[in-house]
MARNUVEX-69168 format. One record per residue (C-alpha): z, x, y. Coordinates in steps of 0.02 Angstrom, whole numbers, plus 50000, padded with zeros to 5 digits. Each point is the difference from the previous one (the first is absolute). Example, Ala and Ser with C-alpha at 12.3 -4.5 7.8 and 13.67 -1.06 7.14 Angstrom:
<atoms>
+-------+-------+-------+
|     z |     x |     y |
+-------+-------+-------+
| 50390 | 50615 | 49775 |
| 49967 | 50069 | 50172 |
+-------+-------+-------+
</atoms>
This chain:
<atoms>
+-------+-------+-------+
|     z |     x |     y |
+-------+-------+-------+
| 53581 | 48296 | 51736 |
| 50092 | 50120 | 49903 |
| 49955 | 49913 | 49827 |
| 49823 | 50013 | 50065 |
| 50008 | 50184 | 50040 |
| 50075 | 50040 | 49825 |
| 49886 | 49874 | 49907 |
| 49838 | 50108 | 50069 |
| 50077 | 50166 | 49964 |
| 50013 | 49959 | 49817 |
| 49847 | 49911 | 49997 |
| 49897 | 50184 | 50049 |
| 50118 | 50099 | 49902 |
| 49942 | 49890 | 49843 |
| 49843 | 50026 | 50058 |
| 49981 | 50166 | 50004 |
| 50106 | 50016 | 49857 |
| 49883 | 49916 | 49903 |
| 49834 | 50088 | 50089 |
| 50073 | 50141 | 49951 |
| 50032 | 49966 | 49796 |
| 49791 | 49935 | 50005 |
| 49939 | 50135 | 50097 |
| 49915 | 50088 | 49846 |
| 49886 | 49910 | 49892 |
| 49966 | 50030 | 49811 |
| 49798 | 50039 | 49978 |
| 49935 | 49907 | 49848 |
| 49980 | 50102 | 49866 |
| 49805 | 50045 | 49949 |
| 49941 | 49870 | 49888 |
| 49975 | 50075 | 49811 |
| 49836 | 49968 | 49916 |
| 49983 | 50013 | 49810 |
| 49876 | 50115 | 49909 |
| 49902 | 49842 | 49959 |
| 49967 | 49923 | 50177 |
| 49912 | 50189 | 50062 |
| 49837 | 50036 | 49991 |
| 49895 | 50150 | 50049 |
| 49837 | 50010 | 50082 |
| 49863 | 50016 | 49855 |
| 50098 | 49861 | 49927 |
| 49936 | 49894 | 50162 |
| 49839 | 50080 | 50004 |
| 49936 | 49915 | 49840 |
| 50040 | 49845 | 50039 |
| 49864 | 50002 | 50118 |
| 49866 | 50136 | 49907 |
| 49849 | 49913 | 50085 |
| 49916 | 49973 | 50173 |
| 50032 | 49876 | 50088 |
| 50156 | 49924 | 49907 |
| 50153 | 49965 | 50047 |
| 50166 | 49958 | 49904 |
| 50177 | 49914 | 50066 |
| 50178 | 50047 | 49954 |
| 50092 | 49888 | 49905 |
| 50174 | 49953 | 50096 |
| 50104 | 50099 | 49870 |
| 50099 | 50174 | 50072 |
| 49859 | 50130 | 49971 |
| 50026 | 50135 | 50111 |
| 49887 | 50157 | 50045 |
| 50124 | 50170 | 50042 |
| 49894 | 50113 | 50059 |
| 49991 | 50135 | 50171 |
| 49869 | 49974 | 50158 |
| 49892 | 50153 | 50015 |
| 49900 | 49930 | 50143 |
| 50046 | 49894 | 50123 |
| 49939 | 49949 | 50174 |
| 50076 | 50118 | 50109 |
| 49810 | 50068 | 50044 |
| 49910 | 49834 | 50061 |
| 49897 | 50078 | 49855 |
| 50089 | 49863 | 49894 |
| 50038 | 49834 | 50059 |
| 50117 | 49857 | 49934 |
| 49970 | 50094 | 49805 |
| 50109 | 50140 | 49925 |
| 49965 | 50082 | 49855 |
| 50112 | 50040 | 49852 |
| 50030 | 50108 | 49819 |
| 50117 | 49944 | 49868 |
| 50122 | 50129 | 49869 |
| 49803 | 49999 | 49923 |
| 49915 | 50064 | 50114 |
| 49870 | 49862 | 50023 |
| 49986 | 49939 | 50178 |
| 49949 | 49831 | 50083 |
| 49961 | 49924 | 50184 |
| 50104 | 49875 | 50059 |
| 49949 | 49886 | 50141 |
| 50166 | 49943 | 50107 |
| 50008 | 49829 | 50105 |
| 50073 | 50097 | 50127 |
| 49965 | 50176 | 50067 |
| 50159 | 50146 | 50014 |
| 50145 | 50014 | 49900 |
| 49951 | 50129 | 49852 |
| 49956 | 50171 | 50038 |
| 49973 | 50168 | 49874 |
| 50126 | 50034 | 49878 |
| 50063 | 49844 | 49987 |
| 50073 | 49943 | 49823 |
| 49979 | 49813 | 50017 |
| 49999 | 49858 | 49866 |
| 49899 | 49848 | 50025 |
| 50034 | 49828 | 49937 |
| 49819 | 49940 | 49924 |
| 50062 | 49829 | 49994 |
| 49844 | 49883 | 50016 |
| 49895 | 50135 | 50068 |
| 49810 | 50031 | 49986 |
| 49918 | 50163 | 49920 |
| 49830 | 50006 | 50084 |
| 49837 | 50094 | 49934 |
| 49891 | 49976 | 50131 |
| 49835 | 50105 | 50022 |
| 50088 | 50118 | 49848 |
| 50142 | 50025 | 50120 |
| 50173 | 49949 | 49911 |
| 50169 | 49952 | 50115 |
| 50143 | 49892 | 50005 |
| 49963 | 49871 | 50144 |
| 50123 | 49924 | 50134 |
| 50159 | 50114 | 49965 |
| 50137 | 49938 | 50113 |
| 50099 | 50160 | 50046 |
| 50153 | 49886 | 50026 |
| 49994 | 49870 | 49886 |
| 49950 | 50090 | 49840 |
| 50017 | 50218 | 50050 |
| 50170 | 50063 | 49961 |
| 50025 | 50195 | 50065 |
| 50084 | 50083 | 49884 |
| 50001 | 50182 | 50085 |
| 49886 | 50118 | 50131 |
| 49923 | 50172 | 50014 |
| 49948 | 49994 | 49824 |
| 49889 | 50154 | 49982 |
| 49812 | 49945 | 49962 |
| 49870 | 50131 | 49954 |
| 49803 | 49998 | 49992 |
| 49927 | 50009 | 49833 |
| 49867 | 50142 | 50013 |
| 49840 | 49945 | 49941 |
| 49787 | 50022 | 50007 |
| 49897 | 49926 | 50076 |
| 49904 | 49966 | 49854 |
| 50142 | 49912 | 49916 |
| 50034 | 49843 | 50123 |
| 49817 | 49985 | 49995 |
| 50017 | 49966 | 49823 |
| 50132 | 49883 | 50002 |
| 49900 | 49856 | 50058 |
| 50087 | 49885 | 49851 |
| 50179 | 49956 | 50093 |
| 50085 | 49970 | 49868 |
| 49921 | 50139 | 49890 |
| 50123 | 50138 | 49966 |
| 49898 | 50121 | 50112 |
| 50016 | 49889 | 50138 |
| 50085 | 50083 | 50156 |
| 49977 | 49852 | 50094 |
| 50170 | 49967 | 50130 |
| 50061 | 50182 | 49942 |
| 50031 | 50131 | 50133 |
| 49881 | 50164 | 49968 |
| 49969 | 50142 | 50087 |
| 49829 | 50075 | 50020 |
| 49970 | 50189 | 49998 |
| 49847 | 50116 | 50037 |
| 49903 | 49835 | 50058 |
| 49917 | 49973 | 50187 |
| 49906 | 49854 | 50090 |
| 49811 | 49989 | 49978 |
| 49885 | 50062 | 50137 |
| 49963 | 49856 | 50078 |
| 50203 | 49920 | 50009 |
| 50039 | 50184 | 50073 |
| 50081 | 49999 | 50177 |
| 50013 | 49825 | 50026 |
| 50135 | 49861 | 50031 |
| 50085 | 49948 | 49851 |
| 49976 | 49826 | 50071 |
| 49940 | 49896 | 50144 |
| 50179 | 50002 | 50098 |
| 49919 | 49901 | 50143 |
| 49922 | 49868 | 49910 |
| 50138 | 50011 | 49867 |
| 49880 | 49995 | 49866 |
| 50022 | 50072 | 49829 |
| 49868 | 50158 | 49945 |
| 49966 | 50083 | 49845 |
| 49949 | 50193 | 50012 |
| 49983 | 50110 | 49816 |
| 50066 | 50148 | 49921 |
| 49933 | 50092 | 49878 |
| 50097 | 50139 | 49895 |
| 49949 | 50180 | 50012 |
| 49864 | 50014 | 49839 |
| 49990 | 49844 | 49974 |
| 49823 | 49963 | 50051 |
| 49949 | 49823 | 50051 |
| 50180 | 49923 | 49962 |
| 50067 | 49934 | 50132 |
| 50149 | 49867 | 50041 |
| 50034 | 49888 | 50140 |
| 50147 | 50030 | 50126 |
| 50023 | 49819 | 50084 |
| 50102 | 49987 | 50171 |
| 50060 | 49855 | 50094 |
| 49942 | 50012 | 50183 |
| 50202 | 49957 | 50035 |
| 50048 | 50150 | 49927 |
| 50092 | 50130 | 50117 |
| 49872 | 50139 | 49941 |
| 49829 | 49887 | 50020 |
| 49955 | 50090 | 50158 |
| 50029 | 50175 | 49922 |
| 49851 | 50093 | 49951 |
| 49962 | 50056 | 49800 |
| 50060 | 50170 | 49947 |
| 49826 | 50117 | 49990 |
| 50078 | 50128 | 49869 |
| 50051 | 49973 | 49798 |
| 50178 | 49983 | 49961 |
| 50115 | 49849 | 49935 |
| 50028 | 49819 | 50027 |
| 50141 | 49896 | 49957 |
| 49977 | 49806 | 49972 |
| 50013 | 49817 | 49913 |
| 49858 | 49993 | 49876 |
| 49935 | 49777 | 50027 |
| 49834 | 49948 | 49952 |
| 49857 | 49882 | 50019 |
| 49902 | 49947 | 49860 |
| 49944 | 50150 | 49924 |
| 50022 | 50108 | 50157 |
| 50145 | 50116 | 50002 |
| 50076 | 50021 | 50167 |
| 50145 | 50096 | 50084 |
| 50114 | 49941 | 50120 |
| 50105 | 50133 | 50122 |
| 50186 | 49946 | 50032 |
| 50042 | 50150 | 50111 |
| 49858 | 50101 | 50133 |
| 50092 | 50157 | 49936 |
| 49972 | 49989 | 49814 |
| 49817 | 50038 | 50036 |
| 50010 | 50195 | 49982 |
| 49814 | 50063 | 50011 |
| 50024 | 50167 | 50119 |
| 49881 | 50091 | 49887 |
| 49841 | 50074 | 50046 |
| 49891 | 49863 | 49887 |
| 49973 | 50018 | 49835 |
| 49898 | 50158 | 49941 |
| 49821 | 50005 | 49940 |
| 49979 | 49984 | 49822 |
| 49923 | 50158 | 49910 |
| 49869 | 50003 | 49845 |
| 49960 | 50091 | 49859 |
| 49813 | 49978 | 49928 |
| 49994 | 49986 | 49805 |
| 49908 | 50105 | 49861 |
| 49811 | 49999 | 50028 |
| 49934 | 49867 | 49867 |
| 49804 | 49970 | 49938 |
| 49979 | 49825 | 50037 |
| 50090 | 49838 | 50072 |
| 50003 | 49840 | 49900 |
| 50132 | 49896 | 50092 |
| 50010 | 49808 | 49964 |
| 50192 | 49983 | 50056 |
| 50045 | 49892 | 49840 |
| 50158 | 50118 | 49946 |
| 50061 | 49930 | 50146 |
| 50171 | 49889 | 49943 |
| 50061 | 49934 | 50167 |
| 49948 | 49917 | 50153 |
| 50026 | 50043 | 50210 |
| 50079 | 50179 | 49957 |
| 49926 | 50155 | 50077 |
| 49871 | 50074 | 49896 |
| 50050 | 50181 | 49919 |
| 49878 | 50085 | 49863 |
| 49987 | 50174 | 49924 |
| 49897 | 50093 | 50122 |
| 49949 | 49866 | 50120 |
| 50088 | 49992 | 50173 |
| 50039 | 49850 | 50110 |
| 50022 | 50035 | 50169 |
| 50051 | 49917 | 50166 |
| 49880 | 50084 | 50139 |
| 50035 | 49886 | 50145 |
| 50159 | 49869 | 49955 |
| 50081 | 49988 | 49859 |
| 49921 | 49882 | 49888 |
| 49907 | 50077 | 49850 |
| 49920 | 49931 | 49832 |
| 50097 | 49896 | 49906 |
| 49960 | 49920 | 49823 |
| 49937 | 49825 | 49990 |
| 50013 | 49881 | 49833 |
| 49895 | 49842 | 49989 |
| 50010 | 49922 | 49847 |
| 49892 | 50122 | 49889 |
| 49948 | 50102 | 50160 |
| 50063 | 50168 | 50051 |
| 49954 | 50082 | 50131 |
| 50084 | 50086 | 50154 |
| 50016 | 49931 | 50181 |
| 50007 | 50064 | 50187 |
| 50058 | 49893 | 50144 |
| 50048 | 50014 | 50165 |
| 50079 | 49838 | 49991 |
| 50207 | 50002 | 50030 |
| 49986 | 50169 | 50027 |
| 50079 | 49991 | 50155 |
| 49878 | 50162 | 50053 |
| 49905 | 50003 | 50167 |
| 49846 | 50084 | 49889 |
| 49999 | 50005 | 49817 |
| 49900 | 50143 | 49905 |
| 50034 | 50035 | 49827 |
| 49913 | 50099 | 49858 |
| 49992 | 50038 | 49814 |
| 49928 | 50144 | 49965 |
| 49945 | 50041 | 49802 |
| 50045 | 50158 | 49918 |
| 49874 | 50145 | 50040 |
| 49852 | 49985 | 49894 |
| 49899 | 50128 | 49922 |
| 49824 | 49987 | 50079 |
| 49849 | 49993 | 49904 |
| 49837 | 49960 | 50098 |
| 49965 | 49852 | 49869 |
| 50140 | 49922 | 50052 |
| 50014 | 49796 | 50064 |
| 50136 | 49895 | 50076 |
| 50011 | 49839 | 50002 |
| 50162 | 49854 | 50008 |
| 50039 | 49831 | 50071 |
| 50071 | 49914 | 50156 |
| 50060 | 49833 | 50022 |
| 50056 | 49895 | 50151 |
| 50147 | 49879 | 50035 |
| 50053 | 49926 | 50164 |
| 49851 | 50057 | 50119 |
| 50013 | 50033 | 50166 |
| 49833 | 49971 | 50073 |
| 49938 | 50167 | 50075 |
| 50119 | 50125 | 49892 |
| 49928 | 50151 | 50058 |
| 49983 | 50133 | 49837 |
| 50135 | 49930 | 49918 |
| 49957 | 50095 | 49863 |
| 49894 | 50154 | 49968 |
| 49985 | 50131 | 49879 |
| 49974 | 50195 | 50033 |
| 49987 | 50157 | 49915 |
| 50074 | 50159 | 50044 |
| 49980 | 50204 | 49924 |
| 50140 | 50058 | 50136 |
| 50142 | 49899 | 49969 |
| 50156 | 50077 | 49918 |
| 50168 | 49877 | 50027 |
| 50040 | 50048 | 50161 |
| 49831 | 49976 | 50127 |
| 49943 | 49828 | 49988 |
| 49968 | 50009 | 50195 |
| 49890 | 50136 | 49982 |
| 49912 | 50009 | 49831 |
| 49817 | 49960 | 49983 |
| 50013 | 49810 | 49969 |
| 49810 | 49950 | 49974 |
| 49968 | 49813 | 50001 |
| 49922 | 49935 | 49836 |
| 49836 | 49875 | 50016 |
| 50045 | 49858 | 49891 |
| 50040 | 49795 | 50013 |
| 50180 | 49956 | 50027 |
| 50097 | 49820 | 50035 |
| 49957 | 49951 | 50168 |
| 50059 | 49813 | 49989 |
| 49847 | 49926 | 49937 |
| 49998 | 49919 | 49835 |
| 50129 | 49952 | 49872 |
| 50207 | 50058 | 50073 |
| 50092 | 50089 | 49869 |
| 50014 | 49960 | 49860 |
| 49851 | 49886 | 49992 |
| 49882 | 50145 | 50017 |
| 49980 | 50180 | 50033 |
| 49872 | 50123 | 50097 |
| 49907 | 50138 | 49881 |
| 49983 | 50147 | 50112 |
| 49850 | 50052 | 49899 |
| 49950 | 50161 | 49906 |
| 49998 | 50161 | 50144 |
| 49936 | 50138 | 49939 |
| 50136 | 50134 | 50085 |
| 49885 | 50148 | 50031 |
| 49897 | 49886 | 50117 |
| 50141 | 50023 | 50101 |
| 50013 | 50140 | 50138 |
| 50137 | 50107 | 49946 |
| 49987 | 49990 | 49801 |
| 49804 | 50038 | 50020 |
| 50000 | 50177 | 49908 |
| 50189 | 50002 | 49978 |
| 50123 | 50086 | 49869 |
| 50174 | 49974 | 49985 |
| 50120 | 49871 | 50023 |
| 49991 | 49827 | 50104 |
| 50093 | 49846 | 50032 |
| 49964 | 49815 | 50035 |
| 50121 | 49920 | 50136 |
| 49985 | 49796 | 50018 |
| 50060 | 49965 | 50177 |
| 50074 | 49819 | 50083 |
| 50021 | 49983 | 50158 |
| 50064 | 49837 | 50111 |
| 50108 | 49946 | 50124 |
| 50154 | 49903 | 49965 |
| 49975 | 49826 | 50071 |
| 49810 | 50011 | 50055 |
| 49909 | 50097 | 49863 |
| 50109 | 49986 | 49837 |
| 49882 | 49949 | 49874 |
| 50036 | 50017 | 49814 |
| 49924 | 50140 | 49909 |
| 49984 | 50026 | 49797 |
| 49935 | 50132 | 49925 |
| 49927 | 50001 | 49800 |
| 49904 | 50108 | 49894 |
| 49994 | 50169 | 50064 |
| 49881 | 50110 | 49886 |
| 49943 | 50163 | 50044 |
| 49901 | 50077 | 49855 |
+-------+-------+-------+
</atoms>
């Protein structure tokens, strides 16, 4: 019995003896990768230039080091983090599972047999296993916005162009949502549908960029800011549409009181118009000439240039504006009234809406000075304009005819100075015909 007693005693001593020696355990060091097996995001991007494509990893140790600067936290985001390398180029990665990586994360993946996916011109890295082929290397990285226009990620429609900010974080300043996407949910939360509402930057006219939100974000219920400020967010895409996508409710900063109204000054009084458009050199930007004005009335869509093969002309649309009523003008510079004088230019259709009330209209005006285009004496002129009969742009166009101005009202016995004003008006999504206006000669 004794023997039996002293036999267990040093059985538990050599136990804990040797529990005691194993208690700490050596981590394995960090695997070192060679120069050779990393590559960097634009490196990746290429391989896949063209939508849809997509391109798989050989099983060789290629490895992506980069740091998450969005990740899922939101709802906004869901199973998909996004990511910058040392470059500064950034790319989506879609994860087999959801949690795990969160902002400021320095992580390197293992691209082992992996897929690089353009699909609808969106590029990622598909089925990322967080614990198979993620390694953390360290946390609470700091991660800041690159401040940008609007104007550029609407430009950067090429993903893997060097202007591309598609992936990147950017911040947004001195921009506000459109009329219409003012005050409302970010997203059906109930249905848990996604919704895109548009912004438009303060000046910028009819540019505008989607904001798309998953209806299982934690903000879809919230209501859209109704001032001007800044927004924070993931730049994605969708074919050639630009969108933004919100990772935190309070990076959307718009406390302002809305963006304020453009003022105008009216050019030197000339002797004549002869206006074809033809010096025009590029396509869909917002029309700006010596002396003439373009102006957003109701909305904030305005004339923008149009090329068509050998055709120039300018166009007004409501459509995409995002407005709940779309008025825009563009006023010549004054002219020098003789009572001789004519007018006379052509309009052009595209898209019809059948019943487009006035969608366009020209006027005169011996009152207006930059600053009253409520008020001023706008006179309509008699003459024929596109009214979606016929031959659509840019198959055919609408002479107004020859109008003799002092048959109208208010240039009847005249002197002095007067200007002619071309006016579109639509709705967004009900009346958003195409517009093009040619030929405007006032001699």
């Amino acid at each position: 019995m004794k023997k039996s007693i002293l036999f267990l005693s040093v059985l538990v001593i050599g136990l804990l003896t040797f529990n005691s020696c194993k208690k700490e355990y050596d981590n394995p060091p960090l695997k070192q990768v060679n120069d050779g097996a990393q590559l960097f995001v634009q490196q990746l991007k290429l391989r896949v230039p063209n939508s849809p494509s997509s391109y798989k990893m050989a099983g060789g140790d290629t490895n992506l080091y980069a740091t998450v600067i969005a990740d899922e936290l939101s709802g906004n985001i869901y199973k998909q983090i996004f990511v910058k390398d040392a470059t500064g180029a950034a790319i989506q990665i879609n994860l087999v599972n959801s949690g795990g990586l969160y902002v400021g994360d320095k992580i390197r993946i293992n691209l082992n047999n992996k897929y690089l996916v353009n699909a609808n011109n969106m590029i990622y890295i598909d089925s990322v296993d967080v614990e198979k082929s993620v390694v953390k290397i360290s946390t609470g990285n700091a991660v800041a916005p690159k401040v940008v226009t609007l104007s550029q990620v609407l430009l950067g429609t090429s993903p893997t162009s060097s202007n591309s900010l598609q992936s990147q974080l950017i911040q947004l300043n001195d921009v506000e949502f459109s009329s219409l996407y003012k005050g409302v949910p970010y997203a059906d939360a109930i249905g848990k549908a996604s919704l895109n509402r548009l912004i438009t930057a303060c000046g910028s006219g009819s540019s505008t960029l989607t904001v798309r939100t998953s209806g299982y974000a934690n903000f879809a219920s919230k209501l859209t800011p109704t001032g001007n400020g800044s927004m924070i967010a993931i730049v994605t895409q969708y074919n050639s549409t630009m969108q933004l996508t919100i990772r935190n409710y309070n990076e959307v900063q718009m406390n302002g009181s809305g963006c304020p109204t453009p003022t105008y000054q009216i050019g030197t009084p000339v002797s004549s118009i002869n206006e074809d458009f033809n010096s025009i050199a590029v396509t869909n930007q917002v029309y700006a000439n010596t002396g003439w004005l373009n102006i957003a009335q109701d909305g904030n869509a305005v004339w923008k240039t149009d090329i068509n093969g050998a055709t120039k002309t300018l166009k007004a649309t409501a459509f995409g504006s995002g407005d709940a009523s779309t008025s825009m003008w563009l006023i010549t510079p004054p002219v020098i009234y003789t009572n001789t004088m004519t007018l006379s230019f052509t309009t052009a259709f595209g898209f019809w809406d059948s019943g487009h009330p006035n969608a366009i209209m020209a006027y005169v005006s011996t009152n207006y000075d930059g600053t009253n285009l409520n008020t001023a004496n706008w006179t309509a002129v008699p003459a024929s304009y596109a009214n979606g009969t016929g031959n659509f742009y840019p198959n055919g166009s609408t002479n107004s005819g020859t109008i003799t101005l002092n048959s109208i009202g208010i240039l009847s016995g005249y002197s002095g100075n007067f200007f002619v004003g071309f006016k579109y008006t639509g709705t967004a999504g009900s009346f958003d015909s195409n517009i093009y206006l040619d030929n405007v000669l006032v001699q």
